[in-house]
C-alpha positions as CSV (number, residue, x, y, z in Angstrom):
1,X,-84.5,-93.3,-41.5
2,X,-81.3,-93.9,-39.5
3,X,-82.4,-94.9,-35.8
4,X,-79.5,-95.8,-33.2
5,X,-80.8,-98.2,-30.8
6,X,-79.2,-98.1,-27.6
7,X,-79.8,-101.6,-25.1
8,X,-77.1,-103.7,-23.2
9,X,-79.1,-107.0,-23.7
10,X,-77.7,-107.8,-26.8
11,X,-80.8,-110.0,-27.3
12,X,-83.4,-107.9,-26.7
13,X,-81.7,-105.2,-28.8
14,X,-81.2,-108.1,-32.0
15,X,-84.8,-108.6,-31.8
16,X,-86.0,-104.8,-31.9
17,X,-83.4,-104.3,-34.3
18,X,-85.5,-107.1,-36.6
19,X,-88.8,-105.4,-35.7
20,X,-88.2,-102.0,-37.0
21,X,-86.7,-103.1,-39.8
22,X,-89.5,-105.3,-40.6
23,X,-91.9,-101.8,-39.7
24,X,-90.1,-100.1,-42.7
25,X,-86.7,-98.9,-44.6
26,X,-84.9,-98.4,-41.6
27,X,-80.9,-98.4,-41.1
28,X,-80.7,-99.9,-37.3
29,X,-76.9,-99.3,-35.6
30,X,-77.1,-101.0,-32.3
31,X,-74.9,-99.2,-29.2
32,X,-74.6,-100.0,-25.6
33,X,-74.8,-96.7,-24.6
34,X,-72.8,-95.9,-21.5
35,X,-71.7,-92.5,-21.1
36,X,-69.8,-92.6,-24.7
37,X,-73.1,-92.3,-26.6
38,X,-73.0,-88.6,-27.2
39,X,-69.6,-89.6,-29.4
40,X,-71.6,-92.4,-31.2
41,X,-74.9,-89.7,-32.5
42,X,-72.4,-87.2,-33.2
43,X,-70.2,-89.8,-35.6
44,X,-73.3,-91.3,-36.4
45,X,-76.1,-88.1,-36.7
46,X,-79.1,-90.7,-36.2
47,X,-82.6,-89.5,-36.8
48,X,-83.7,-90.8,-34.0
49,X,-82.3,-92.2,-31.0
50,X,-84.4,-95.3,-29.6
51,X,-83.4,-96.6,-25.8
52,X,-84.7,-99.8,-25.0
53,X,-83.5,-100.5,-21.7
54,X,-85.3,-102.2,-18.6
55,X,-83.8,-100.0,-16.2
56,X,-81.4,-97.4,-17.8
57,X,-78.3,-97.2,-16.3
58,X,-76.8,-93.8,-14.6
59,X,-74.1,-93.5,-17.4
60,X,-77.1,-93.7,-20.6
61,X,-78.8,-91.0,-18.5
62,X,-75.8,-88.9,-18.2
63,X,-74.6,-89.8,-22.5
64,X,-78.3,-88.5,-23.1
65,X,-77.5,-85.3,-21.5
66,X,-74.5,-85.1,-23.9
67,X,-76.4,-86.0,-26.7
68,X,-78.9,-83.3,-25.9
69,X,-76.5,-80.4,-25.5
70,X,-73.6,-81.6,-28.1
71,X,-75.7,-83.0,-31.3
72,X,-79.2,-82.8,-29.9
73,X,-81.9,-85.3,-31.7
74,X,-84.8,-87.2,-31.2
75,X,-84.9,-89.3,-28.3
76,X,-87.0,-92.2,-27.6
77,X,-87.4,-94.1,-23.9
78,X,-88.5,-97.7,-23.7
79,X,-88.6,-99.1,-20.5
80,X,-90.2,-100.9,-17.5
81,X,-89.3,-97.9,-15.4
82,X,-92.2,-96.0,-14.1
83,X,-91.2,-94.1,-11.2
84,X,-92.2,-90.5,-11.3
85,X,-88.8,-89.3,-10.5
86,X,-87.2,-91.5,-13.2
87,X,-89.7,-90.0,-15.8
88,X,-88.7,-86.3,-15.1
89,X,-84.8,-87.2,-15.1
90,X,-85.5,-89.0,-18.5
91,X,-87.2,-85.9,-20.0
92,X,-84.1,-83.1,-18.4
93,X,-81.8,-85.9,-20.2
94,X,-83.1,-85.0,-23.6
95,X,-86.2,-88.0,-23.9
96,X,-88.9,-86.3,-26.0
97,X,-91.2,-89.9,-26.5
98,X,-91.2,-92.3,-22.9
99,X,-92.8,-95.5,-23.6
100,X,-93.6,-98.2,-20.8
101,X,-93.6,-101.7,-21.4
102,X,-93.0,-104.1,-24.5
103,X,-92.5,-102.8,-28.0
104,X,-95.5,-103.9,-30.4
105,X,-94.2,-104.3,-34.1
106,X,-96.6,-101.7,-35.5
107,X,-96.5,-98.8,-32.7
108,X,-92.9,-98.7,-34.0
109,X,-93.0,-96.6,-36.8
110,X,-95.7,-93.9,-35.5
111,X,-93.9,-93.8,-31.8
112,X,-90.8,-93.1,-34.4
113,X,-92.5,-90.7,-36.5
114,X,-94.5,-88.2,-33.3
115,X,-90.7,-88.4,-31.3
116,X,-89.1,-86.1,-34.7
117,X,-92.2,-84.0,-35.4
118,X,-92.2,-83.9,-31.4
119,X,-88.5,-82.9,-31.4
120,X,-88.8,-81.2,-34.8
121,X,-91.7,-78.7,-32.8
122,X,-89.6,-78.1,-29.8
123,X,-86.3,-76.6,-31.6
124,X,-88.6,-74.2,-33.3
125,X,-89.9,-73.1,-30.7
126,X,-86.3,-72.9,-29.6
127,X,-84.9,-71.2,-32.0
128,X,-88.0,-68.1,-32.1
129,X,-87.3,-67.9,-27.9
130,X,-83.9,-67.4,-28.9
131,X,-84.4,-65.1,-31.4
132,X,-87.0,-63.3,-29.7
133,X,-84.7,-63.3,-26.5
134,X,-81.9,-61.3,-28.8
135,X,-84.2,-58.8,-30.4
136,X,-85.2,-57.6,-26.5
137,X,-82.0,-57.4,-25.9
138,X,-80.8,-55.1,-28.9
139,X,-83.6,-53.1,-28.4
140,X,-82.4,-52.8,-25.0
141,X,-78.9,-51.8,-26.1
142,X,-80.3,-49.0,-28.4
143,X,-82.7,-48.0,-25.9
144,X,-79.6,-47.8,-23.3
145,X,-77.5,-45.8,-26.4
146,X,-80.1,-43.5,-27.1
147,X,-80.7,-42.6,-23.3
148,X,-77.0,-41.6,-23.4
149,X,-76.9,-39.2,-26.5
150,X,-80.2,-38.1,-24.6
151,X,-78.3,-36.8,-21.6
152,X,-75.0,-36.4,-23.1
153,X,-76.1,-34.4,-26.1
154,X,-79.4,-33.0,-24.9
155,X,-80.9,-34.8,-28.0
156,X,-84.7,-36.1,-27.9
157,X,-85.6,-39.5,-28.0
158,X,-86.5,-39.6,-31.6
159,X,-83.0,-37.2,-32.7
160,X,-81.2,-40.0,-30.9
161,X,-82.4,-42.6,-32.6
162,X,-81.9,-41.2,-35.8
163,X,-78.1,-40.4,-35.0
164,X,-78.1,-44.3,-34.1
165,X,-79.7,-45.3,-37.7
166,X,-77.5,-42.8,-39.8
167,X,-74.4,-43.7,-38.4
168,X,-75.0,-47.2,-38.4
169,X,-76.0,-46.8,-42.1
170,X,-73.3,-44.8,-43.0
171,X,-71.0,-47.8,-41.5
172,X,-73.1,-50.2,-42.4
173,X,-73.4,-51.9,-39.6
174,X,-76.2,-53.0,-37.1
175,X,-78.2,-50.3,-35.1
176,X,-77.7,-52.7,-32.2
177,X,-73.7,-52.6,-32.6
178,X,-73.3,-48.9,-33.2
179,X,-75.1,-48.4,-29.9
180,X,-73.1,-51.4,-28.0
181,X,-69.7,-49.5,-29.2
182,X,-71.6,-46.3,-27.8
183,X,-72.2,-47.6,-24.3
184,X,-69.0,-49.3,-24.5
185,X,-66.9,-45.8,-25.5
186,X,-68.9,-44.0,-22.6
187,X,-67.4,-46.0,-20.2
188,X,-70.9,-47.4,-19.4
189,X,-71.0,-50.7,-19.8
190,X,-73.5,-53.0,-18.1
C-alpha cells in the first residue's frame, strides 16, 4: 500500500511515518501539503491519503478539494479539530475517514483499510448515478425524437420508434444519437 501522509510537524509526521510502517508493508511519502498537494497524488497516485494535522490549514483544505476533483482517492483526517463546521468542510473537501485525537499503532491499518472500501463504495455508487443519469437522458432524447416524427410524419408512437431503431441500425449508430441529430436537423434543439 502506498499512503501519502501529509503533516507540517515534521516530527509528528517521522513518527506516524514509523508507525504505519511498523502496522504493515506500507510505502510512506511524507508531504506538507499546502495547496500543491493535488500535484503531489496525481505524480504520486497514493492509495490513500492520510492528514495528520492538529489544525489543518486553509491551503490543505483547499489541495484536498483539488485532490478530490483532479485524481480523487481515499482521504483520511487526523486531527484535534472537532468543530462541527470544520467536520462538514473536511467531508466537501474530499475526507472520507475523520479521526479525532492521537493515532494508536494498531487502529492504523483497519482506519486505512474502511477509508478505500469507504471510498471504493462511494465511486460506485458514482459511477451507476452517472450512468443512470445518462440513460434518463437518452431516453429523453428519443422520447423528444419520436414526439417529432409523431407530429411531423403523423407516425404512432411505436412506428416512430421503429424508424429511430432501423435507421440507427442501418448507420449503426446509437438510437440516442440518431434521435439527437433529429431534434438537432428540426431546428428543435433544447
Amino acid at each position: 500500500m502506498t499512503i501519502l501522509l501529509v503533516d507540517a510537524n515534521g516530527r509528528r509526521a517521522a513518527e506516524l511515518a514509523r508507525l504505519i510502517a511498523s502496522a504493515g508493508d506500507h510505502r510512506v511519502y511524507r508531504s506538507a501539503g499546502g495547496a500543491g498537494l493535488a500535484d503531489e497524488v496525481l505524480a504520486l497516485k497514493p492509495s490513500v491519503v492520510l492528514v495528520d494535522m492538529s489544525l489543518p490549514d486553509r491551503d490543505t483544505l483547499e489541495g484536498l478539494r483539488q485532490v478530490s476533483s483532479r485524481s480523487p482517492c481515499p482521504v483520511v483526517l487526523m486531527t484535534e479539530e472537532t468543530a462541527d463546521d470544520f467536520v462538514e468542510e473536511a467531508i466537501q473537501a474530499g475526507v472520507c475517514s475523520y479521526h479525532v485525537g492521537g493515532v494508536d499503532p494498531m487502529a492504523i491499518r483497519p482506519i486505512l483499510a474502511a477509508a478505500i472500501a469507504l471510498f471504493a463504495r462511494h465511486q460506485r455508487a458514482t459511477k451507476e448515478r452517472d450512468a443512470s443519469l445518462a440513460q434518463l437522458e437518452e431516453r429523453r432524447i428519443i422520447d423528444r425524437a419520436k414526439t417529432l416524427l409523431m407530429r411531423s410524419s403523423r407516425m404512432s408512437e411505436p412506428e416512430a420508434y421503429r424508424w429511430l431503431r432501423s435507421r440507427a441500425m442501418r448507420e449503426s449508430r446509437k438510437l440516442a444519437d440518431v434521435a439527437a441529430d433529429l431534434i438537432a436537423k428540426s431546428g428543435d434543439a433544447p
